[in-house]
C-alpha positions as CSV (number, residue, x, y, z in Angstrom):
1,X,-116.1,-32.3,-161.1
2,X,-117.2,-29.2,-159.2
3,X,-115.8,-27.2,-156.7
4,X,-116.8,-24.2,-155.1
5,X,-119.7,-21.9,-153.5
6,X,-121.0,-18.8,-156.0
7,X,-123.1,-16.1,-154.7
8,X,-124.9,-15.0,-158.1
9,X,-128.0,-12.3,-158.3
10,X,-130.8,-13.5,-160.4
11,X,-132.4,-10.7,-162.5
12,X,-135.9,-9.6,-163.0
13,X,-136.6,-11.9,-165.8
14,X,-135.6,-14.8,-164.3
15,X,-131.9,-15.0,-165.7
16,X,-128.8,-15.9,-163.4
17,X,-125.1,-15.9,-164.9
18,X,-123.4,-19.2,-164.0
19,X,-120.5,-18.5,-163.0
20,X,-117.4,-18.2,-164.6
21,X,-115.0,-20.4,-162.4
22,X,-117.6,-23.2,-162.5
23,X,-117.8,-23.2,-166.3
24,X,-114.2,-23.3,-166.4
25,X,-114.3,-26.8,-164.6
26,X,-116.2,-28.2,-167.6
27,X,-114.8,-29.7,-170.7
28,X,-115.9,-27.0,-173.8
29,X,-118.0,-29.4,-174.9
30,X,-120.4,-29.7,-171.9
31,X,-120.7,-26.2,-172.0
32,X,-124.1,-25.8,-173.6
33,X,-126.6,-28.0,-172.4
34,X,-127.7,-28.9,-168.8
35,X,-130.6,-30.1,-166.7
36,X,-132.4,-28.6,-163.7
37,X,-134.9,-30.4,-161.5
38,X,-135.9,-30.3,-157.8
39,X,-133.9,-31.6,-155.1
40,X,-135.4,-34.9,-153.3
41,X,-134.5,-33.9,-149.8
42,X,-134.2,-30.0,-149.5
43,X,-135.6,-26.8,-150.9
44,X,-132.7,-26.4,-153.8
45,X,-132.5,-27.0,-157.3
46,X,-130.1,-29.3,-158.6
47,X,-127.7,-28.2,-162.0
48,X,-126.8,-31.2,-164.2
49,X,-124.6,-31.1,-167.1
50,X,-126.3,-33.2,-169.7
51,X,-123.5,-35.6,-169.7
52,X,-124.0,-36.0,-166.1
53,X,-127.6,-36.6,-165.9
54,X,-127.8,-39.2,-168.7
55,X,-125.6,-41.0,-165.9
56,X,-128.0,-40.6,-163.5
57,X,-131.4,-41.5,-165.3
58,X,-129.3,-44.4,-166.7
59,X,-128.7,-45.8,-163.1
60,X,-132.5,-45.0,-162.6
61,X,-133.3,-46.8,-165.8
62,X,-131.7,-49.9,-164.7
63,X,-133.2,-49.9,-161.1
64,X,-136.3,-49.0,-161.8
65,X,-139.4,-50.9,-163.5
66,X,-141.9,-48.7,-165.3
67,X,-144.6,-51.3,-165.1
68,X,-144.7,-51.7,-161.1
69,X,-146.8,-49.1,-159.5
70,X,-144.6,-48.0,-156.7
71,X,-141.6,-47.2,-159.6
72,X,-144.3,-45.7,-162.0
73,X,-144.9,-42.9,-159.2
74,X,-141.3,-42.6,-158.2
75,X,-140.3,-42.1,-161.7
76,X,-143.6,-39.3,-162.3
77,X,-142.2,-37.4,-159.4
78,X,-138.6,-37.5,-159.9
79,X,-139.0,-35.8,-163.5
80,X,-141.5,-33.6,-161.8
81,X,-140.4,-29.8,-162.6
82,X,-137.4,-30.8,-164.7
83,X,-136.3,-28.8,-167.5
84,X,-133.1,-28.8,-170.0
85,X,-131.5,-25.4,-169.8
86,X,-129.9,-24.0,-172.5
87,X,-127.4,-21.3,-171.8
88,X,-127.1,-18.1,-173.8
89,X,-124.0,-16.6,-175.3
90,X,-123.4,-14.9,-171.9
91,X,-123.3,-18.2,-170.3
92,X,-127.0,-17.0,-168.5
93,X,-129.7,-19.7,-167.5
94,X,-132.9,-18.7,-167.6
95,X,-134.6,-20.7,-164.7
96,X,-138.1,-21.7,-165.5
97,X,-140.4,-19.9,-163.6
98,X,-142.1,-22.7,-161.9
99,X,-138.3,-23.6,-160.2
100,X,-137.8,-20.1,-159.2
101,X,-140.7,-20.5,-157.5
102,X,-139.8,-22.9,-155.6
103,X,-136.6,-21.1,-154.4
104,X,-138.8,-18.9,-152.7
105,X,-140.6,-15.6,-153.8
106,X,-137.3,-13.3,-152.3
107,X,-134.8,-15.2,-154.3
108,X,-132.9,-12.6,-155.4
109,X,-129.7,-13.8,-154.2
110,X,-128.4,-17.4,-155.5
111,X,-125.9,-19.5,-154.3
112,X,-124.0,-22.5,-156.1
113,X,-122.8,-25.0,-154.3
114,X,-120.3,-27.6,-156.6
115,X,-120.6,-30.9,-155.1
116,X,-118.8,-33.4,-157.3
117,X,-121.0,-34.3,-160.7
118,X,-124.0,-31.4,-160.0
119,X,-124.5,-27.8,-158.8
120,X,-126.9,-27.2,-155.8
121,X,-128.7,-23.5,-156.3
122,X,-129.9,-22.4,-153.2
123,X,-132.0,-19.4,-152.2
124,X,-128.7,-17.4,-150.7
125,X,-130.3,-17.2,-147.2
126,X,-131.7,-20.6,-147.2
127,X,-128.5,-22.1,-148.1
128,X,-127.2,-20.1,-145.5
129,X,-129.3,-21.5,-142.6
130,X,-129.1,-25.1,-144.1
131,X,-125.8,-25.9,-142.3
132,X,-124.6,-28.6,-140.3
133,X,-123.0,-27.7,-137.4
134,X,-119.6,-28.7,-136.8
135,X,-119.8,-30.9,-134.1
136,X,-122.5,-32.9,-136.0
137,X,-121.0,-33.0,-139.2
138,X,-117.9,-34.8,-136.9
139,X,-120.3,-37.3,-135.8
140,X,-121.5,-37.5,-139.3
141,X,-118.2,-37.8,-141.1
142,X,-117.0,-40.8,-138.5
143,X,-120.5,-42.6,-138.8
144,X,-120.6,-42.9,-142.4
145,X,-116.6,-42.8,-143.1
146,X,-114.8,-43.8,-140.1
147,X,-114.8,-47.6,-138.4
148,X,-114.3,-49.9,-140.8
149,X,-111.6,-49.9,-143.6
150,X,-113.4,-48.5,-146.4
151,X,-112.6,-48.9,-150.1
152,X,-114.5,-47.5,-153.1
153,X,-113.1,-49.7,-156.0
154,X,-114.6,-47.0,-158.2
155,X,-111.6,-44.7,-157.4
């Protein structure tokens, strides 16, 4: 569904203008309502249309079981820091202070990275340094994709 890196300056009060060509590769109505949360693995925040998250925490729903322990805490964490985002009628986010934080004190700079179903948002820099290198994304791309005939019947 998304497509496409963003550089985008995020202003004093915490507001950052999405922008344009990404909200152009949304159907109008899941324009208005999204879902921010920390990312697992890195030090980004992850975008998700509301549509597209109530995918995701309906996979988690049926994989998880809130009366175990070990899902109880895995499910506390993962909503940890989430918030729905409503957009204004200048298609700004305000990001709650708490995520910003996280970005890092000198994010002034953002960048959005599309990457299928959610938008990455990167402290510019960060994102910047947080690339594979070409040879090893090679290695990467032929260990997960390459050897055996691979079909996704999803598709």
């Amino acid at each position: 569904m998304f497509v496409g890196e963003y550089i985008c300056k995020l202003d004093s009060k915490g507001r950052v203008l999405i922008p344009s060509a990404l909200m152009r590769q949304l159907p109008a109505e899941q324009r208005d309502r999204f879902v921010v949360k920390k990312d697992i693995y890195t030090n980004c925040l992850v975008l998700y249309p509301a549509s597209e998250w109530d995918r995701q925490t309906n996979i988690l729903k049926k994989r998880l079981n809130p009366f175990n322990r070990k899902h109880s805490e895995f499910i506390r964490e993962y909503y940890r820091g989430t918030a729905e985002i409503m957009l204004d009628g200048n298609n700004r986010m305000l990001i709650p202070k708490r995520l910003a934080e996280y970005l890092g004190e000198q994010a002034k700079e953002l960048m959005f990275a599309g990457q299928d179903g959610k938008i990455e948002i990167w402290e510019r820099s960060a994102y910047e340094k947080n690339q594979t290198n070409e040879s090893d994304f090679q290695s990467m791309a032929e260990d997960i994709l390459g050897g055996d005939f691979f079909i996704n019947e999803d598709l």
